[in-house]
C-alpha positions as CSV (number, residue, x, y, z in Angstrom):
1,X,-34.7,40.2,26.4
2,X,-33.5,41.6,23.3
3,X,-33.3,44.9,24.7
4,X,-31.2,43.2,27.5
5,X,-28.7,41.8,25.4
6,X,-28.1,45.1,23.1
7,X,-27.5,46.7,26.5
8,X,-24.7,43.8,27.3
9,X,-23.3,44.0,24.0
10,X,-23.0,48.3,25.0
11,X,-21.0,47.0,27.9
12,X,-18.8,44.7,26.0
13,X,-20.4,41.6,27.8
14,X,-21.1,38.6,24.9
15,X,-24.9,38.8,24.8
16,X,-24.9,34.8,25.6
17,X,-23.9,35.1,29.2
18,X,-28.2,35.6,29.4
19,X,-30.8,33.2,29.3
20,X,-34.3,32.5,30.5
21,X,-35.8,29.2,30.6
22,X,-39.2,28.9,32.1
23,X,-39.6,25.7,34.2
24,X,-42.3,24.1,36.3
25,X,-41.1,23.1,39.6
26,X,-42.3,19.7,38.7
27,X,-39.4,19.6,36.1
28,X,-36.7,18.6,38.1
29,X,-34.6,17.0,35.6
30,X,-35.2,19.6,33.1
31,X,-33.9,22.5,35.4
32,X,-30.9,20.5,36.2
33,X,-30.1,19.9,32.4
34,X,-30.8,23.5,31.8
35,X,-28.7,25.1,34.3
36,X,-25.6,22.3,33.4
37,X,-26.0,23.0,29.9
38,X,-25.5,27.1,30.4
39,X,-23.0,26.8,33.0
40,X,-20.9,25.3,30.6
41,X,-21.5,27.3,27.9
42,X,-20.5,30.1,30.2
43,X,-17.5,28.2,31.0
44,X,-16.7,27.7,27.1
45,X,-17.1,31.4,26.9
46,X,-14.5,32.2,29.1
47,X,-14.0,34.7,31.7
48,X,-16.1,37.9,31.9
49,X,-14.1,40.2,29.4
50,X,-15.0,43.3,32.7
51,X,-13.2,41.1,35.3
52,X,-14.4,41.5,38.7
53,X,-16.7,44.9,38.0
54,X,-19.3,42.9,36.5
């Protein structure tokens, strides 16, 4: 992962457009606050700084 997000950081793409959660398919609720959570804090981020090439 950390190699990931010095390679997005190369690209000019903010390194916290990445995540990895690991979830157990009996965690229904947890996945759902998860992917809620980052989707907004993609949103707060703003658009992708690459536009549509990304």
């Amino acid at each position: 992962m950390d190699m990931t997000r010095e390679l997005l950081d190369l690209m000019g793409i903010d390194n916290q457009r990445l995540a990895l959660e690991w979830v157990s398919s009996a965690e229904a609720a947890r996945f759902a606050e998860i992917v809620t959570s980052f989707t907004q804090k993609i949103k707060d981020l703003g658009k992708n700084p690459l536009g549509e090439a990304a």
